[in-house]
N, C-alpha and C positions, 0 to 999 in steps of 0.2 A: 584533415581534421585531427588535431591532437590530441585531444581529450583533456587537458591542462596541463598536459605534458612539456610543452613546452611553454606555457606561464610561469612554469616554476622556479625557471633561472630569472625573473623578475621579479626585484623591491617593488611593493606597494603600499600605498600609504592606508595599512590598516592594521586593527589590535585584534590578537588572539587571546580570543575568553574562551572560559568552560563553563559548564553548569551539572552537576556532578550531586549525590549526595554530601559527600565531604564540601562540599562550594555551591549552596544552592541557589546563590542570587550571582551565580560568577564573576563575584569582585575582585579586584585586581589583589593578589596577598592574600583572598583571601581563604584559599583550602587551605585541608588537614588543620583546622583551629578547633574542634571538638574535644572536649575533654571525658575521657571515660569516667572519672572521676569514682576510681577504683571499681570499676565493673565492666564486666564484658571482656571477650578473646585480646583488649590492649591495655586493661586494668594495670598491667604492671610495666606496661611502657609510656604511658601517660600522653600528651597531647601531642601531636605532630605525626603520630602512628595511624595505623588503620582502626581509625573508632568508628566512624561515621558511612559506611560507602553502600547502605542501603535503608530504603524506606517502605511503610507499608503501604497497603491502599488500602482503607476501610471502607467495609460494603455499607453501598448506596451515599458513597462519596465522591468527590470531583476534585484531584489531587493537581494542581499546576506545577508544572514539573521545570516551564522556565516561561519567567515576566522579561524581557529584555526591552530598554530602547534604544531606538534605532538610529540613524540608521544601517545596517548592518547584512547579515546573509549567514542564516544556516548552514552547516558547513557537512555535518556529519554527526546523526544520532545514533547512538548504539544501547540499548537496553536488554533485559533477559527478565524472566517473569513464569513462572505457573504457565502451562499452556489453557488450563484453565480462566487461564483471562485473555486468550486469541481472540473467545468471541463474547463473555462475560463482561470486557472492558472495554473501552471507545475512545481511541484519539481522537484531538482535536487540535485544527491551530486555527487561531485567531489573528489575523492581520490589521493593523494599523488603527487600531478602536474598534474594531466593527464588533458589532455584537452577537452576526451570523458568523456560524465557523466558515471556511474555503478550504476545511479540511475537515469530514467524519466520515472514520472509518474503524470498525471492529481491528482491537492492536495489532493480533496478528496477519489478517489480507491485508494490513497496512505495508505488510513487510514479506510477501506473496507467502505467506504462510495460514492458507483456506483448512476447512474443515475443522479447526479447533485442535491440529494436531500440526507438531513440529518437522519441518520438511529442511533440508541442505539447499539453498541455493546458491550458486555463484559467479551472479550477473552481474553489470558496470556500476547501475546505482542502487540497487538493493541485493545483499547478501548475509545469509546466512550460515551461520558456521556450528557443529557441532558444541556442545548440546543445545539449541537454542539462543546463540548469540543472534537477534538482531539487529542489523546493522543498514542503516538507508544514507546512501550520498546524492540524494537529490539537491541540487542548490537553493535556495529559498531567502532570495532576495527580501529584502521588507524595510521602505520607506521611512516610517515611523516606530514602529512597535509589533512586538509580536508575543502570540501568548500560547504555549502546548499545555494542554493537560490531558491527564488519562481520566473518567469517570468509571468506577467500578461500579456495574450492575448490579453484581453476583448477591446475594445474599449471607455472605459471609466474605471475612476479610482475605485482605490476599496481602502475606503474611510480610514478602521478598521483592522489592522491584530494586535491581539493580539497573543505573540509566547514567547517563553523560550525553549532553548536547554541547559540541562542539560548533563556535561561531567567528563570524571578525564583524568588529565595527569599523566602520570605515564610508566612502560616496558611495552611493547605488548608483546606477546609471539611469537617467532619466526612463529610458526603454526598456528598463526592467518589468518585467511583468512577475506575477503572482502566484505562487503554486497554488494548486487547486487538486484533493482528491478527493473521490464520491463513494459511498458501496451503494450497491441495488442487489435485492434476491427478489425470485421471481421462480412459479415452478409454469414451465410453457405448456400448452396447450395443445391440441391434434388439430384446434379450429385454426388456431393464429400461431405456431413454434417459432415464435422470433420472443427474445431476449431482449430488455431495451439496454446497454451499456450507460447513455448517457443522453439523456435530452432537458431544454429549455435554455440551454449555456448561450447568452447575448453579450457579442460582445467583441472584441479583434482577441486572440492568442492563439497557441499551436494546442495540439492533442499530443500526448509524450510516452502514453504508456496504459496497459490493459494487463490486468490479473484476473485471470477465473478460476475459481473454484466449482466446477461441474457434477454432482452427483447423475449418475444412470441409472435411469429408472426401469431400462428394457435389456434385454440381453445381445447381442449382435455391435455392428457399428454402430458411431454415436454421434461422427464428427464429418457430418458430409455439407453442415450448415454455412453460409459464409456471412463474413463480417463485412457491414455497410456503413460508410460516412457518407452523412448526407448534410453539405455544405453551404452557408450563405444563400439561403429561401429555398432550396432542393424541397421538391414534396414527394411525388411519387418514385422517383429512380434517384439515386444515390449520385452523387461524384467518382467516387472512389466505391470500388464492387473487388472482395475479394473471391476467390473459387474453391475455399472450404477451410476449416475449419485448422485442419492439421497444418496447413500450408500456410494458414496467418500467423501462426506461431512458428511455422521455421521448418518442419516437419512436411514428409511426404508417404505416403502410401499409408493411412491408417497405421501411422507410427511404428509401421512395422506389424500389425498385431493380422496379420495373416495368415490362412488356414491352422487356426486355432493358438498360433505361437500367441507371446505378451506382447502389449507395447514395449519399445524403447525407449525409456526414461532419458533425459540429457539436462543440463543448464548450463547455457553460455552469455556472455557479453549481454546481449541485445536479445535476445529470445531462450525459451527453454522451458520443457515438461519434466521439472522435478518430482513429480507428483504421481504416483497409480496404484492404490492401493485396493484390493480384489481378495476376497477368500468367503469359505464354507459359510451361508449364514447374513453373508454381507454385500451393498449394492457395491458397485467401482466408483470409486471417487477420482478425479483428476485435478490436478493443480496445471495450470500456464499461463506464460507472462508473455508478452513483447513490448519493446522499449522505446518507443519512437526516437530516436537520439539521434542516430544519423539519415531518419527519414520524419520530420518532425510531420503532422497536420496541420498544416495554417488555414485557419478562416479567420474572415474579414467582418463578419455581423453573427453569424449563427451557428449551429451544431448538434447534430442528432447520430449516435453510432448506434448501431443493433447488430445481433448475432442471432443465426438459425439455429435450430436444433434440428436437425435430419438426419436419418438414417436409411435405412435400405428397406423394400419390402421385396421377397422372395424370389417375385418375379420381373426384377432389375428394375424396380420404379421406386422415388425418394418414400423415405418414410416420416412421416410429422413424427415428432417426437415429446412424448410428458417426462421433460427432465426438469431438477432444480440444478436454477444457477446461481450464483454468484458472485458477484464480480467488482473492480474498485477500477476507476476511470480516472488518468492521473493526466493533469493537463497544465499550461499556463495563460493566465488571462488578463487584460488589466482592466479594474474594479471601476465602478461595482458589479459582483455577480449578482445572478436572482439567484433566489430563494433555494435551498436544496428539498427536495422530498422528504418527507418525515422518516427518518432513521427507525425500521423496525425494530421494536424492542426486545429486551430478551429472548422470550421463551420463542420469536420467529424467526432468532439467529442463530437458533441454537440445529444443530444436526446429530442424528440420533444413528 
């Protein structure tokens, strides 16, 4: 598997557009055309300079950040923003008319950056980089048309979005299927400690990718829970059973966090717990991802994933656990999907 490594010494018959603040409808010629028109840090270099290379979002608005048609392929977005709007603000992408997104998700778990604060990651298709760059290379095929926007929540404006979506037009391939990413928060229960990650998805495509953002609610272990796909009519027992928690993301032994030591923080390629933040006063927060990329899910009609919450009781028997999770479920499908679950609003995305 090459990863496009070896695509790269191949001519293809496609156009490289951007979509940028300086170039927001990415027409060809057509950045850096803003005229400061004697104002602002390029007042005295006038047009062709750095006038234009951010926008704001004003609150309780829905800002479209790129109309493109098709047909075409996402290529590489990279944005920076207030973390204030990780969970304040809500991407979307809209595929080929549809007037259901196949993509909402709170900015930042878009970009495995949970809790409403800025994490380093430095995995294959999403990566972030000091201070807050950013950055997703998921491929995102599309048909006819495709539409991002961010909607700000917040009650107040968000002053600074710096962004560029980088694209090419060019054939899609009939087989192309559809990004699709979901979030769900959920705080588990001692009756029922299972997480739903993703359920109702009808339809043929693969599963590509899981981000959680984990709050702990108790003190000891946390991650003895395992993660289940239950596949094309599966009801009671899974297809695919993993054997905990730490071990679905890449990790073994309680991340290391034994006899009183910390976890071991890490991000690579395809898996990584960038994420563990703990002190005086405050519950443990965790961030992790894994990539399905070189081990895709494929189902044929249907798709339900779940994760446990468990932990240990004293005298070596699991323990149900009341933790909040949540989590963004990144898949491809081809259309139509159903309906997604109503996107909790503000004040039940927010973490205190």
């Amino acid at each position: 598997m090459s990863f496009g490594l070896d695509a790269i010494a191949h001519v293809v018959d496609e156009e490289s557009r951007s979509i940028s603040a300086e170039n927001p409808n990415g027409a060809k010629g057509g950045g850096a055309t803003a005229d400061p028109k004697g104002e602002g840090p390029a007042r005295n270099l006038g047009p062709g300079w750095k006038v234009r290379p951010w926008i704001p979002l004003p609150a309780g608005s829905t800002t479209t950040l790129a109309d493109i048609e098709g047909p075409g392929t996402i290529r590489h977005i990279w944005l920076t923003v207030d973390p204030k709007a990780f969970r304040g603000c809500v991407l979307r992408i809209h595929w080929n008319g549809e007037s259901r997104p196949s993509v909402e998700v709170p900015l930042g778990d878009f970009f495995a950056n949970g809790h409403g604060v800025r994490s380093v990651v430095n995995s294959l298709p999403v990566a972030v980089y000091p201070i807050g760059g950013l950055n997703s290379y998921w491929p995102m095929p599309f048909q006819q048309h495709c539409r991002i926007s961010i909607e700000n929540q917040l009650p107040e404006d968000i002053p600074f979005l710096y962004y560029q979506v980088d694209y090419s037009l060019g054939p899609v391939a009939a087989d192309a299927a559809l990004f699709h990413a979901q979030w769900r928060r959920s705080v588990t229960t001692r009756e029922h400690p299972e997480h739903v990650l993703l359920d109702g998805v009808q339809g043929r495509g693969h599963y590509v990718g899981t981000y959680i953002a984990w709050t702990q609610m108790s003190d000891g272990w946390w991650g003895e829970g395992e993660v289940k796909f239950y596949l094309d009519g599966d009801t009671d027992h899974p297809t695919i059973c993993g054997t905990g928690t730490e071990d679905y993301f890449g990790g073994a032994w309680c991340f290391g966090a034994l006899n009183g030591a910390p976890p071991q923080t890490y991000s690579g390629p395809f898996l990584g717990y960038p994420q563990w933040t703990a002190g005086a006063g405050t519950v443990p927060k965790h961030g992790l991802y894994r990539w399905h990329i070189a081990d895709p899910i494929r189902f044929r009609s249907d798709l339900r994933v779940t994760i446990q919450a468990l932990g240990w009781w004293p005298r070596w028997e699991f323990q149900p656990l009341t933790d909040d999770i949540a989590s963004v479920a990144y898949w491809y499908q081809a259309t139509p999907h159903t309906d997604f679950p109503s996107l909790p609003g503000l004040a039940a995305r927010y973490e205190r």
